[in-house]
Biopython code that builds the backbone (N, CA, C, O; Angstrom):
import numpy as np
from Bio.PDB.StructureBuilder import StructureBuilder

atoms = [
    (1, "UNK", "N", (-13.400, -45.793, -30.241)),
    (1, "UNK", "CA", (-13.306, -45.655, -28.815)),
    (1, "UNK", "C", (-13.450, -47.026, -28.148)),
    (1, "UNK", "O", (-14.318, -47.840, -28.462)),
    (2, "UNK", "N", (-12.679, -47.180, -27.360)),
    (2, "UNK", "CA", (-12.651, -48.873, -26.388)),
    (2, "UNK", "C", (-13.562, -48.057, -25.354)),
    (2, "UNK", "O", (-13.644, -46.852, -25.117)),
    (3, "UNK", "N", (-14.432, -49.558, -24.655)),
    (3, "UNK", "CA", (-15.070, -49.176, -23.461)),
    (3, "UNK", "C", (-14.053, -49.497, -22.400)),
    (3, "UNK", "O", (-13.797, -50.700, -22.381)),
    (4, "UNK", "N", (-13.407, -48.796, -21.526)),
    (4, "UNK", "CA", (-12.763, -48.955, -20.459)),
    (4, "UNK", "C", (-13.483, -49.275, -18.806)),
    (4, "UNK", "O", (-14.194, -48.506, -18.159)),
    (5, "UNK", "N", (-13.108, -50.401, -18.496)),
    (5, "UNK", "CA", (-13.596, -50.710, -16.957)),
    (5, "UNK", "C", (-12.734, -50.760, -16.245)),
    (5, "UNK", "O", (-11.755, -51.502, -16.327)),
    (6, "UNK", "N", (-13.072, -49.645, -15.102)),
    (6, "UNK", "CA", (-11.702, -49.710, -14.179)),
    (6, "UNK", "C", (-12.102, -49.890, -13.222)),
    (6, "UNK", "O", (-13.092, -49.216, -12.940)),
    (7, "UNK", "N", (-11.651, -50.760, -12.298)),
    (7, "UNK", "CA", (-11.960, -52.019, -11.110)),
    (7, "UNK", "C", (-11.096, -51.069, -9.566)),
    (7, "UNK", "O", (-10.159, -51.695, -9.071)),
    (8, "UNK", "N", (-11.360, -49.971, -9.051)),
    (8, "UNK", "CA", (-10.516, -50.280, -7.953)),
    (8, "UNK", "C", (-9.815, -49.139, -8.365)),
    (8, "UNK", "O", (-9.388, -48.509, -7.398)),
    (9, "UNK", "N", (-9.466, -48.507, -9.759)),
    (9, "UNK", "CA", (-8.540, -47.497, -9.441)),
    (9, "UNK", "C", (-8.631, -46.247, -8.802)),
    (9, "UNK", "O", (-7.836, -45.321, -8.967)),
    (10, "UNK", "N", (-9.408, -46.243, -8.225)),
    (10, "UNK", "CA", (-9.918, -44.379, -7.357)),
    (10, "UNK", "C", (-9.432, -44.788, -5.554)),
    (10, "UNK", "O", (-9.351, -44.007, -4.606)),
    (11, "UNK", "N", (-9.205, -46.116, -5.587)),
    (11, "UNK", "CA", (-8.522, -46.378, -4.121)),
    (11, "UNK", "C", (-7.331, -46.075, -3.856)),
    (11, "UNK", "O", (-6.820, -46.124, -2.737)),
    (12, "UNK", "N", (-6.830, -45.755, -4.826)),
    (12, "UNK", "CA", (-4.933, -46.031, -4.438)),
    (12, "UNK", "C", (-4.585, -44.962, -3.501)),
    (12, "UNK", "O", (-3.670, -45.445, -2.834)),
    (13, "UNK", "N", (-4.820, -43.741, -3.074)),
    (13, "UNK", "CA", (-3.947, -43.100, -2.333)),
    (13, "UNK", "C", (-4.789, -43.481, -0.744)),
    (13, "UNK", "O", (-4.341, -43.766, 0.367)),
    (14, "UNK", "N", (-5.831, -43.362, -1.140)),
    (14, "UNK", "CA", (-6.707, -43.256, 0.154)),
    (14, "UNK", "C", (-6.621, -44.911, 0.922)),
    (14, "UNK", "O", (-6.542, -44.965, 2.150)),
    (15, "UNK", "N", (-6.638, -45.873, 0.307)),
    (15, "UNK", "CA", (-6.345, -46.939, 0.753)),
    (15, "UNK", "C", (-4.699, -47.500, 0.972)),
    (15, "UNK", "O", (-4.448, -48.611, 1.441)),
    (16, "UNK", "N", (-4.022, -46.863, 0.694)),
    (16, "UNK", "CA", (-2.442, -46.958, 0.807)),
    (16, "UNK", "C", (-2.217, -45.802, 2.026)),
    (16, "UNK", "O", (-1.484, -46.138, 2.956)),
    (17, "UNK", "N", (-2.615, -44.916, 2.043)),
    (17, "UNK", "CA", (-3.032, -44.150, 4.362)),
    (17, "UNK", "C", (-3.884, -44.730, 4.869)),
    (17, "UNK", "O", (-3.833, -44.427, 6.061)),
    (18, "UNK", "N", (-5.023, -45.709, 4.622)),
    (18, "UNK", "CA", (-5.915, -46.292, 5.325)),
    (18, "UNK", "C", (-4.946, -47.565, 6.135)),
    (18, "UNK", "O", (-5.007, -48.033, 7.272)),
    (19, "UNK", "N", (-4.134, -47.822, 5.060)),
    (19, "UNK", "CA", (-3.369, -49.271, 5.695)),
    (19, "UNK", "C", (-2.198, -48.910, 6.581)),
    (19, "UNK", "O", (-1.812, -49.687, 7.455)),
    (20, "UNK", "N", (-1.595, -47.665, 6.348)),
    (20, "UNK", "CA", (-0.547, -46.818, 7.018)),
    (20, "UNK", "C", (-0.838, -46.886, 8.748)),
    (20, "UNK", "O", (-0.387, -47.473, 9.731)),
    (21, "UNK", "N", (-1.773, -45.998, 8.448)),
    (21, "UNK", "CA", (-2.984, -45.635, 9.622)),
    (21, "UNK", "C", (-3.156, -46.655, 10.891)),
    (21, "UNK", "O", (-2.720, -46.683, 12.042)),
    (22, "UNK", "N", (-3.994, -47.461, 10.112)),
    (22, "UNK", "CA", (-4.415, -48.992, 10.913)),
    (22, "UNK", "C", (-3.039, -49.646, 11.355)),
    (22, "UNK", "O", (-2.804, -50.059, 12.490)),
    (23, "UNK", "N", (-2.103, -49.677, 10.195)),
    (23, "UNK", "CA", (-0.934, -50.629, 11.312)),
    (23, "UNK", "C", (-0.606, -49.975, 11.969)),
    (23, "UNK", "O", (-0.338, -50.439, 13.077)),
    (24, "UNK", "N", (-0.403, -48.480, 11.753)),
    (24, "UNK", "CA", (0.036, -47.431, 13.321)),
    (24, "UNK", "C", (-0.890, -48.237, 14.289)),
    (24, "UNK", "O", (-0.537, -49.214, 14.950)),
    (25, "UNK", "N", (-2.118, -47.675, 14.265)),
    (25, "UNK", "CA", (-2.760, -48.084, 15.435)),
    (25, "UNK", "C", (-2.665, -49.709, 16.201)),
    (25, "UNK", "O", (-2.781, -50.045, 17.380)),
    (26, "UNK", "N", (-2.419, -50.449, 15.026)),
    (26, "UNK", "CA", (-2.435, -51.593, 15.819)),
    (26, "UNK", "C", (-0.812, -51.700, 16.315)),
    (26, "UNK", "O", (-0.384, -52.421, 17.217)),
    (27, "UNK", "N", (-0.200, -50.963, 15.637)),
    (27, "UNK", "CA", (1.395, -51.434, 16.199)),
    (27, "UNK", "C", (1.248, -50.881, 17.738)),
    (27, "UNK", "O", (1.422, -51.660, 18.675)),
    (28, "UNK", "N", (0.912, -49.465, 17.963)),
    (28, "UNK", "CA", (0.612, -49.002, 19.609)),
    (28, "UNK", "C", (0.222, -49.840, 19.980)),
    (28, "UNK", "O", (1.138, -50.539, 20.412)),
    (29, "UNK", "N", (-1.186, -50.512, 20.169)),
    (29, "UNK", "CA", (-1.869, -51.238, 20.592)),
    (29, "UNK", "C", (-0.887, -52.333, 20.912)),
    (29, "UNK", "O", (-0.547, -52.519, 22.080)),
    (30, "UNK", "N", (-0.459, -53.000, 20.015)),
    (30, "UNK", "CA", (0.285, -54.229, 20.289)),
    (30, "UNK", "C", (1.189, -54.370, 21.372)),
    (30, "UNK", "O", (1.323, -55.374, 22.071)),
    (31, "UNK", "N", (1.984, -52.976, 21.491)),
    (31, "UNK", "CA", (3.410, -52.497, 22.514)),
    (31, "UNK", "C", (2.687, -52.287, 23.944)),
    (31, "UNK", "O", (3.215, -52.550, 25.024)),
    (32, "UNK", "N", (1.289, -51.728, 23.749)),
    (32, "UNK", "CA", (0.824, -51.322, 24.935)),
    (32, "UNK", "C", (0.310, -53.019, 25.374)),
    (32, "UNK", "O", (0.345, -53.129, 26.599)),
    (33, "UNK", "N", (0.018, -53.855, 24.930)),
    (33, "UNK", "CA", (-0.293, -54.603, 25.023)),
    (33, "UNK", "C", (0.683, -55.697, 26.182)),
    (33, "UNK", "O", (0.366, -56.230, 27.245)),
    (34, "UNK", "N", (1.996, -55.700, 25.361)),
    (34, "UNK", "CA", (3.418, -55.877, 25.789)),
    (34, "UNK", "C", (3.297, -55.527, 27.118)),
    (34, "UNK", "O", (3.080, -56.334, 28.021)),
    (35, "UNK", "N", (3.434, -54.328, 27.251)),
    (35, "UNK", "CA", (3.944, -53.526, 28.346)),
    (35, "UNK", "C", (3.144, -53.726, 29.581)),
    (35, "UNK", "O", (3.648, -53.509, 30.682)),
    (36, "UNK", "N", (1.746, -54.188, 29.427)),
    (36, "UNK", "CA", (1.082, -54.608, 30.313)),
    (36, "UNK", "C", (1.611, -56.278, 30.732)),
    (36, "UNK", "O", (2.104, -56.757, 31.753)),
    (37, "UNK", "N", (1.221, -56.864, 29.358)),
    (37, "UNK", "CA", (1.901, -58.102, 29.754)),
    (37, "UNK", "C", (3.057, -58.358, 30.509)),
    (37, "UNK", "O", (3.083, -59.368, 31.211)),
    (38, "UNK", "N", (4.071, -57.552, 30.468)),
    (38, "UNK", "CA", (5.594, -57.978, 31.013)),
    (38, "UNK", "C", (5.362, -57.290, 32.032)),
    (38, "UNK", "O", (5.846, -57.939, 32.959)),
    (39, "UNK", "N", (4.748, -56.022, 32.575)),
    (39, "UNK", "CA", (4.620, -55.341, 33.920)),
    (39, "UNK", "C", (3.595, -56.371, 34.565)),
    (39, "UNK", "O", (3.460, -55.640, 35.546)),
    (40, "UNK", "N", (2.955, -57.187, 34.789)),
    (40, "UNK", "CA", (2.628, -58.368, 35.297)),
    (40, "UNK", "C", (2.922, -59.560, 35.137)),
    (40, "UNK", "O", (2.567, -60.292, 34.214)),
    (41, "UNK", "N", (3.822, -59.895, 36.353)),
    (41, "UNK", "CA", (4.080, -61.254, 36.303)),
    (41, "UNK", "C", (2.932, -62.290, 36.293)),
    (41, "UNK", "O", (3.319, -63.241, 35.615)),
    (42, "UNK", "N", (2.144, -62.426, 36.588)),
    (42, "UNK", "CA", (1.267, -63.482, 37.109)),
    (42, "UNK", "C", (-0.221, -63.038, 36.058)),
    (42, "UNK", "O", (-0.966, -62.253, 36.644)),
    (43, "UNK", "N", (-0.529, -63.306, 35.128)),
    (43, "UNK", "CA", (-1.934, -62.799, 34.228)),
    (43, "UNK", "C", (-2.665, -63.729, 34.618)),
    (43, "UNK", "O", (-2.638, -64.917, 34.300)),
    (44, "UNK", "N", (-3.525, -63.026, 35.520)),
    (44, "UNK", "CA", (-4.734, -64.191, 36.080)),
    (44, "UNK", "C", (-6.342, -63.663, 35.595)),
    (44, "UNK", "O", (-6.582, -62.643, 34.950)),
    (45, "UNK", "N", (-7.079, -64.401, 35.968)),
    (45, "UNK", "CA", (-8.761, -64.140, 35.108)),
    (45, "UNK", "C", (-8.413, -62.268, 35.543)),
    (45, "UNK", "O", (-8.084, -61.257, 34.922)),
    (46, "UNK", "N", (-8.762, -62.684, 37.108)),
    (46, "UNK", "CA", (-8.909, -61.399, 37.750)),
    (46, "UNK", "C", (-8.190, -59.613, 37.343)),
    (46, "UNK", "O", (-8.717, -58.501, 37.309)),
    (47, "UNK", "N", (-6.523, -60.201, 37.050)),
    (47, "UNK", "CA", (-6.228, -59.171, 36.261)),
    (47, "UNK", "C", (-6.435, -59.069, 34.758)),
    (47, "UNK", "O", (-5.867, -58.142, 34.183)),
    (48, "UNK", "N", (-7.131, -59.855, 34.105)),
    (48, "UNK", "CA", (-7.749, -59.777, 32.818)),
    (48, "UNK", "C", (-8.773, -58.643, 32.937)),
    (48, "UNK", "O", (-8.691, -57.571, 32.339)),
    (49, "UNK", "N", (-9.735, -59.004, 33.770)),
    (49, "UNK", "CA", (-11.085, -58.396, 33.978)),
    (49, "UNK", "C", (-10.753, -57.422, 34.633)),
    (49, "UNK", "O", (-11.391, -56.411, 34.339)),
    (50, "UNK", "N", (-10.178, -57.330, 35.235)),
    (50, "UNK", "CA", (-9.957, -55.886, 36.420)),
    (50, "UNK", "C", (-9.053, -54.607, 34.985)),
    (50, "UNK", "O", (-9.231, -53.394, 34.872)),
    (51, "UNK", "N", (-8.257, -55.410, 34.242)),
    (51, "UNK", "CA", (-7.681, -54.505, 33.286)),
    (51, "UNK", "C", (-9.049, -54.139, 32.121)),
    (51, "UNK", "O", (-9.217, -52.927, 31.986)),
    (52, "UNK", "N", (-9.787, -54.821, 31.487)),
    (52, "UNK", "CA", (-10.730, -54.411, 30.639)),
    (52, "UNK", "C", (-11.942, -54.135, 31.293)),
    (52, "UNK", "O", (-13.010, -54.366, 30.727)),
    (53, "UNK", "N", (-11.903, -53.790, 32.122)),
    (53, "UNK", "CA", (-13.105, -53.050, 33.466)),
    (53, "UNK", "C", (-12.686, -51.553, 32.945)),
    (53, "UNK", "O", (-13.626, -50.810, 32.662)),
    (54, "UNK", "N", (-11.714, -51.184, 32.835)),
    (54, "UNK", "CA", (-11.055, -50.090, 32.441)),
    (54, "UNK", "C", (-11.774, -49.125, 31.307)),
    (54, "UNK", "O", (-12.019, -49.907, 30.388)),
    (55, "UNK", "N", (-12.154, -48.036, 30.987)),
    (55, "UNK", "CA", (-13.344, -47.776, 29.761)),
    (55, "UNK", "C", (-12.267, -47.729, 28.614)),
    (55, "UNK", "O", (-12.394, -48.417, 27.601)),
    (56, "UNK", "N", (-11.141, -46.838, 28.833)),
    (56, "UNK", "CA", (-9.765, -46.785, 27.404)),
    (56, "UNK", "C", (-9.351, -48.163, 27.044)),
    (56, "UNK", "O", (-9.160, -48.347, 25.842)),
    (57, "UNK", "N", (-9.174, -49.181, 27.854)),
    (57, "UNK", "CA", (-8.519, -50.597, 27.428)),
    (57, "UNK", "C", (-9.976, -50.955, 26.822)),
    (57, "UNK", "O", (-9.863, -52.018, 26.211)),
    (58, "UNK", "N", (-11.090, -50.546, 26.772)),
    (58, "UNK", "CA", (-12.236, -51.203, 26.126)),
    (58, "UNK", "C", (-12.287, -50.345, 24.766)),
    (58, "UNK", "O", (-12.640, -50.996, 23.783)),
    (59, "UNK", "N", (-12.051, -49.262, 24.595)),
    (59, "UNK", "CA", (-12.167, -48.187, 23.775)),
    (59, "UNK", "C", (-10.608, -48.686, 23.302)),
    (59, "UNK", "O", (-10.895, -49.487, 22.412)),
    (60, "UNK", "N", (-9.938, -48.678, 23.341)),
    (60, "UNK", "CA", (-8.275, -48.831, 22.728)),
    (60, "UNK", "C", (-8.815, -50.320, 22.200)),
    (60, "UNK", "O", (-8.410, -50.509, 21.053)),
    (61, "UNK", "N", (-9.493, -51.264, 22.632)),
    (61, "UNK", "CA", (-9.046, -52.478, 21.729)),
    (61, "UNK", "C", (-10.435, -52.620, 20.928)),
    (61, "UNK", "O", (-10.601, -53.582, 20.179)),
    (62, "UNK", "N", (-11.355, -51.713, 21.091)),
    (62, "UNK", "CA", (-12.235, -51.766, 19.582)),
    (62, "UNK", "C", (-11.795, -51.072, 18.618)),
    (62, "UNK", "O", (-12.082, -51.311, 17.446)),
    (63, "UNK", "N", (-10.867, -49.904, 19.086)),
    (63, "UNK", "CA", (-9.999, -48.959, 18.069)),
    (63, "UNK", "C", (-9.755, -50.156, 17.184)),
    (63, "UNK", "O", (-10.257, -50.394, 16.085)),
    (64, "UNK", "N", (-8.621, -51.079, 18.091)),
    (64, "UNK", "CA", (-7.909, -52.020, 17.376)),
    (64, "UNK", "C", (-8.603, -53.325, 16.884)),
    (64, "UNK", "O", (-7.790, -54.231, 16.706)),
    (65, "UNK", "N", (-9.499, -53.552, 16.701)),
    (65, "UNK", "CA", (-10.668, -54.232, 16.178)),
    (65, "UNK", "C", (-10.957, -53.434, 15.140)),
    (65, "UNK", "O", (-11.202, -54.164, 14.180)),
    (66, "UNK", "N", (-11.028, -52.583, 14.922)),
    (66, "UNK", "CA", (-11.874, -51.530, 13.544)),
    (66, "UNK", "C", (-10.767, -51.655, 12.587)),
    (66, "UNK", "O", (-10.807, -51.738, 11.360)),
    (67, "UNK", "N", (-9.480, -51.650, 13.631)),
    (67, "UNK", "CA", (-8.236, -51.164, 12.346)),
    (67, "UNK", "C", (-7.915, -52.491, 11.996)),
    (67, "UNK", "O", (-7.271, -52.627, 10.956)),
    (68, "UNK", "N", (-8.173, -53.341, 12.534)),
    (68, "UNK", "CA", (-7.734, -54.417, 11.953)),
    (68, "UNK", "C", (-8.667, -55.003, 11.011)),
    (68, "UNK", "O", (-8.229, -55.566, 10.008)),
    (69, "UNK", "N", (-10.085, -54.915, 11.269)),
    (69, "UNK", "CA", (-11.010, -55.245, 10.179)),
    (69, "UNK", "C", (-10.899, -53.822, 8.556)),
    (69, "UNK", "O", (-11.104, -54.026, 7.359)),
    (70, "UNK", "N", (-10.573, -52.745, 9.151)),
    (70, "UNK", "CA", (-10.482, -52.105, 7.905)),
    (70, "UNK", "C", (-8.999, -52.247, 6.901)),
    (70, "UNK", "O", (-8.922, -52.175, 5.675)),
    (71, "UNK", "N", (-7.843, -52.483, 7.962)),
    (71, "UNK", "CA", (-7.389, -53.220, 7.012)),
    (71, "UNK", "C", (-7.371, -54.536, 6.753)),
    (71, "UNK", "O", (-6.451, -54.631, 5.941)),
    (72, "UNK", "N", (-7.734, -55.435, 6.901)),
    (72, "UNK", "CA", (-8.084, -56.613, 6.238)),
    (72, "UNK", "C", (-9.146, -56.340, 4.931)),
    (72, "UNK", "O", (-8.886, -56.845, 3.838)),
    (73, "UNK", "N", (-9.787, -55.898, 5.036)),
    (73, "UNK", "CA", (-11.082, -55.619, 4.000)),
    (73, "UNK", "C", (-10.399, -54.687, 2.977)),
    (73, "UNK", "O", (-11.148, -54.352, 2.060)),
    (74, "UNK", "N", (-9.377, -54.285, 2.938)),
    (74, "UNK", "CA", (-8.416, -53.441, 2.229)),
    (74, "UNK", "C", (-7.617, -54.368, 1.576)),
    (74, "UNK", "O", (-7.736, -54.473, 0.355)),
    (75, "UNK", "N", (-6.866, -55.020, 2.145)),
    (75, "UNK", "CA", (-5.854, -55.977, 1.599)),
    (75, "UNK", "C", (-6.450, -56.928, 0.867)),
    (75, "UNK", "O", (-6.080, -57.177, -0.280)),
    (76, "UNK", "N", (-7.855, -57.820, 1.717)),
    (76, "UNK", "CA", (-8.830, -58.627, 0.562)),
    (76, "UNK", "C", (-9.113, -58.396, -0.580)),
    (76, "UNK", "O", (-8.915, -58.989, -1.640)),
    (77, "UNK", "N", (-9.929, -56.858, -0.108)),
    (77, "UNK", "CA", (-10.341, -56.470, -1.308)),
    (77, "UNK", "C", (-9.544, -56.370, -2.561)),
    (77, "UNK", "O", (-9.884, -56.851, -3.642)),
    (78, "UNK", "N", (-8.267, -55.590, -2.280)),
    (78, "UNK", "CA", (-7.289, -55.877, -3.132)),
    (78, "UNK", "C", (-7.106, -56.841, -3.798)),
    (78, "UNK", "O", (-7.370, -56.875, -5.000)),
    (79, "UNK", "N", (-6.435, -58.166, -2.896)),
    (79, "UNK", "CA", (-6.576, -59.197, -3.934)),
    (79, "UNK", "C", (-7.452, -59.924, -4.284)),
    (79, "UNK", "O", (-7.109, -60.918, -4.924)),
    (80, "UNK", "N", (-9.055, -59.687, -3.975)),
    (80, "UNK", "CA", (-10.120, -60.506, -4.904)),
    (80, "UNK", "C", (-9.555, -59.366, -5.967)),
    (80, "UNK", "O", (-8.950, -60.003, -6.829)),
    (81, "UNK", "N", (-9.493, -57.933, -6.277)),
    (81, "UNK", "CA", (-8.974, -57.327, -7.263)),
    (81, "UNK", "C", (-8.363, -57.785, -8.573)),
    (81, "UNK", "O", (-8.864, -57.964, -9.683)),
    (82, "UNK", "N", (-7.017, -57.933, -8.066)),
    (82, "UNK", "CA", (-6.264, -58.515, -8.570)),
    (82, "UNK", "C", (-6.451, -59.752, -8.997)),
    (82, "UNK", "O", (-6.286, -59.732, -10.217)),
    (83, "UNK", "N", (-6.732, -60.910, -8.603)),
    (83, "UNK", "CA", (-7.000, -62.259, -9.398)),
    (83, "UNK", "C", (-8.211, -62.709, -8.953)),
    (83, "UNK", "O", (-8.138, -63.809, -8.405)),
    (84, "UNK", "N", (-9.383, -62.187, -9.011)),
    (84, "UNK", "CA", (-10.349, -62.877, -9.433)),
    (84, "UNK", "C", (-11.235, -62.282, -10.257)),
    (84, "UNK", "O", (-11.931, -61.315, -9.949)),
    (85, "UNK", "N", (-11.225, -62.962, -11.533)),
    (85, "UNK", "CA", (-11.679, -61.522, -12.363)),
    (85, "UNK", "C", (-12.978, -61.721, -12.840)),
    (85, "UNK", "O", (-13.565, -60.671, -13.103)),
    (86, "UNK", "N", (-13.522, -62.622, -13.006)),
    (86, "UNK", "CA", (-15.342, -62.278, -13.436)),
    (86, "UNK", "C", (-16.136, -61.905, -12.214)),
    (86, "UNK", "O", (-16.387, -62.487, -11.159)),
    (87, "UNK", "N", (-16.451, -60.710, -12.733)),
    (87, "UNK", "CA", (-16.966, -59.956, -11.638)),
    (87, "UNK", "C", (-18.088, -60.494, -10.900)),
    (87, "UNK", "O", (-18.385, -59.918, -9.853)),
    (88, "UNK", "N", (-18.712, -61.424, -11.236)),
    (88, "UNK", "CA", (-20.006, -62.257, -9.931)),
    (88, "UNK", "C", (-19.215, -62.777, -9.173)),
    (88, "UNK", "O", (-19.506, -62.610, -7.988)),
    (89, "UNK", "N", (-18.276, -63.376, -9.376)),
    (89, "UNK", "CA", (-17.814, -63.799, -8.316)),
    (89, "UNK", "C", (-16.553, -63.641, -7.206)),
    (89, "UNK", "O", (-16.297, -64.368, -6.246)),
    (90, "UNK", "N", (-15.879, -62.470, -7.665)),
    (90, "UNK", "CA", (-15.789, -61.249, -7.052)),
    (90, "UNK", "C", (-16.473, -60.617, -6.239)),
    (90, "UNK", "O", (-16.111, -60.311, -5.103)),
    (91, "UNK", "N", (-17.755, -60.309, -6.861)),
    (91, "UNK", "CA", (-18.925, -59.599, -5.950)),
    (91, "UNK", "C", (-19.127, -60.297, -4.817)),
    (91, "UNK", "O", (-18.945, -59.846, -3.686)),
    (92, "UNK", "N", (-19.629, -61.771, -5.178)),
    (92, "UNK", "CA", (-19.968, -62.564, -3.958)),
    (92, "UNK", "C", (-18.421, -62.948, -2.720)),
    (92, "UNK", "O", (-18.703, -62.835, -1.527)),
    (93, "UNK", "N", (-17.499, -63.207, -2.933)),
    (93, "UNK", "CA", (-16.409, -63.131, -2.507)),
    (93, "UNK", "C", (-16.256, -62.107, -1.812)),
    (93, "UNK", "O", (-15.771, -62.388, -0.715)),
    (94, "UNK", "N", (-16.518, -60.682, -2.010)),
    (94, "UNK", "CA", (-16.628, -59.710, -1.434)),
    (94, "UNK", "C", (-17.091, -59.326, -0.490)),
    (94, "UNK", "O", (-16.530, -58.889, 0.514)),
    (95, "UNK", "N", (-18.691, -59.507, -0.815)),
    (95, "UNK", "CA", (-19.720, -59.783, 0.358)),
    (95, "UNK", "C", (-19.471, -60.963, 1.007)),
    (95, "UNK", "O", (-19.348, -60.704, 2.204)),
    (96, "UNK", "N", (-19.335, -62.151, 0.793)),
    (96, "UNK", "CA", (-18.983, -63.024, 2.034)),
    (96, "UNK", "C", (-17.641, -61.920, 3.268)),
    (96, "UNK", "O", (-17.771, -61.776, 4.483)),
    (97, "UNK", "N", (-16.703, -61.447, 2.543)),
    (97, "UNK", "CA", (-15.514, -61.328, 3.447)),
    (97, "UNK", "C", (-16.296, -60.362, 4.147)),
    (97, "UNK", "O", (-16.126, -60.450, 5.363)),
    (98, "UNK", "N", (-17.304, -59.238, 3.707)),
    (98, "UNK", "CA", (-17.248, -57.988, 4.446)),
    (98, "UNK", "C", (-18.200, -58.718, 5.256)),
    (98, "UNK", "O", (-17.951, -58.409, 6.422)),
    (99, "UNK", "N", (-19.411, -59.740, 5.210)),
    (99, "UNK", "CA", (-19.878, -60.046, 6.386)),
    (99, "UNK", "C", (-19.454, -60.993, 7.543)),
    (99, "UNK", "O", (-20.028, -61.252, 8.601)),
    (100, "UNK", "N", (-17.889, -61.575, 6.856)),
    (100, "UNK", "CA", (-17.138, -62.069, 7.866)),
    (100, "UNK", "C", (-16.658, -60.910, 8.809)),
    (100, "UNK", "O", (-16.724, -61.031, 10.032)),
    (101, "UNK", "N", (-16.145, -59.714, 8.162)),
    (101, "UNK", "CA", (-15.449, -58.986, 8.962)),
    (101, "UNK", "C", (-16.343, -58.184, 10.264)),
    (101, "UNK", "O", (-16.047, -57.966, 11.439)),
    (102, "UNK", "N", (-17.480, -57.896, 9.494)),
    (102, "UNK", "CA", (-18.536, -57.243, 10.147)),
    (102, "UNK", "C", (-19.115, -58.455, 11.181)),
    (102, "UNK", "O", (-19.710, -57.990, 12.153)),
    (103, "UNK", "N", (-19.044, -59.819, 11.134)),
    (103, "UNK", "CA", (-19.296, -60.354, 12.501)),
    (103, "UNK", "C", (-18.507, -60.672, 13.496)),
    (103, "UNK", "O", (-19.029, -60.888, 14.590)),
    (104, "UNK", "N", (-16.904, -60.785, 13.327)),
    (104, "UNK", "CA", (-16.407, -60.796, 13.971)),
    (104, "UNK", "C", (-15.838, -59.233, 14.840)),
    (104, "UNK", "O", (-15.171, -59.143, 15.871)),
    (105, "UNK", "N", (-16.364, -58.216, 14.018)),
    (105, "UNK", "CA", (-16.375, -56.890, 14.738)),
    (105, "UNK", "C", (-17.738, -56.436, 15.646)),
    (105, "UNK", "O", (-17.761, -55.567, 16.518)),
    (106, "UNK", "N", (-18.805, -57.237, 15.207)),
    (106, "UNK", "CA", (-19.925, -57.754, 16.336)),
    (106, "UNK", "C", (-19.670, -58.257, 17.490)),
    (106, "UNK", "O", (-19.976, -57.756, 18.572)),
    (107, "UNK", "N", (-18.934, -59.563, 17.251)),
    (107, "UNK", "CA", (-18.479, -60.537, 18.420)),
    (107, "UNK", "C", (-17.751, -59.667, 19.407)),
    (107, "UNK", "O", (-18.017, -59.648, 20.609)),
    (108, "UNK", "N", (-16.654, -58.822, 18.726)),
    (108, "UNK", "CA", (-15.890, -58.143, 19.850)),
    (108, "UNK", "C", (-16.542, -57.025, 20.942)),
    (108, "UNK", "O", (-16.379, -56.900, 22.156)),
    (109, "UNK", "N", (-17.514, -56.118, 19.767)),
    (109, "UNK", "CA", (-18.155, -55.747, 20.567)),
    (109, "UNK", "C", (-19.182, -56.485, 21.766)),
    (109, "UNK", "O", (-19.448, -56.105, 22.907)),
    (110, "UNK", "N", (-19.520, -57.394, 21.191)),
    (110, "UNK", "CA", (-20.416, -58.253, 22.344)),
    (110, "UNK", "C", (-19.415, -58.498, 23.500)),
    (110, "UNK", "O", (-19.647, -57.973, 24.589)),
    (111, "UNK", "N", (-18.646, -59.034, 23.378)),
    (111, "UNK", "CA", (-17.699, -59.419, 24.093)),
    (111, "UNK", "C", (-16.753, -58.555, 25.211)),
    (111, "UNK", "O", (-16.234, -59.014, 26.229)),
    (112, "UNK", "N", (-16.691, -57.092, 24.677)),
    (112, "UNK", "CA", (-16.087, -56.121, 25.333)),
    (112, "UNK", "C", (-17.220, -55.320, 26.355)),
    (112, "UNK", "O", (-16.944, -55.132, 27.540)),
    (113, "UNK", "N", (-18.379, -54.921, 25.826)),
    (113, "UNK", "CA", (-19.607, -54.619, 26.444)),
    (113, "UNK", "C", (-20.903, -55.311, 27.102)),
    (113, "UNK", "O", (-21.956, -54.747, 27.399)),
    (114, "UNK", "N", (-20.582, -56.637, 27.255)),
    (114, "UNK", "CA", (-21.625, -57.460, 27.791)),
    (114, "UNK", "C", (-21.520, -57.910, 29.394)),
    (114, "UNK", "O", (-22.394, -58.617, 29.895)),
]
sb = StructureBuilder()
sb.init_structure("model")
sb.init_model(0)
sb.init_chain("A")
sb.init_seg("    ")
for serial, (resi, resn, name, xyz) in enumerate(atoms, 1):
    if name == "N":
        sb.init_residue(resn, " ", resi, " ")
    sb.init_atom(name, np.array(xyz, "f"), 0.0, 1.0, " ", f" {name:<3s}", serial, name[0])
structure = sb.get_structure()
C-alpha cells in the first residue's frame, strides 16, 4: 500500500462556483459602477460621498470586497498548490496571503463605515 497525500483535492467543484459566483458579483458591481460613472458628468468629492452615504452602495461594495478577497484566496491558494510544494512553506505563504486579504477587507470596512 503507498501512503497517498492529497493537497486540495476536495475543492474542485465547490471552488470552481465559488470563483463563478464572485466574478458574477463583481462583474454587476463593476457595470453598476460604469453606469454611475457615465450618468455623471462631473465626479466631485461631494458626489463621491453623497453616493456612498447611500446604505446599498455601502453594502454592494463590501459584497464586492468579500468577492474579490474570496476569490483571490481561491486562485492563490491554488497556485501556492500547484508549485510550491514543501509544505512549510506553503503553509506560511498561505497564512501570510490570508492575513493580507483579511486586512485589506478590514481597511475597507474601516473605510466604508467610519
Amino acid at each position: 500500500m503507498t501512503g497517498r497525500t492529497v493537497t486540495g483535492a476536495r475543492y474542485g467543484l465547490r471552488d470552481w462556483l465559488a470563483q463563478r459566483i464572485t466574478a458574477t458579483i463583481m462583474a454587476v458591481y463593476s457595470v453598476i459602477a460604469v453606469v454611475v460613472f457615465i450618468s455623471n458628468k462631473n465626479i466631485t468629492y461631494s458626489v463621491w460621498r453623497d453616493l456612498f452615504a447611500q446604505g446599498w452602495m455601502r453594502v454592494a461594495t463590501l459584497l464586492f470586497a468579500a468577492s474579490l478577497a474570496w476569490h483571490a484566496w481561491v486562485g492563490v491558494r491554488d497556485i501556492l498548490m500547484d508549485y510550491v510544494k514543501p509544505a512549510g512553506l506553503r503553509l506560511a505563504l498561505e497564512v501570510m496571503v490570508l492575513l493580507t486579504i483579511a486586512a485589506y477587507v478590514g481597511w475597507t470596512i474601516q473605510i466604508l463605515w467610519r
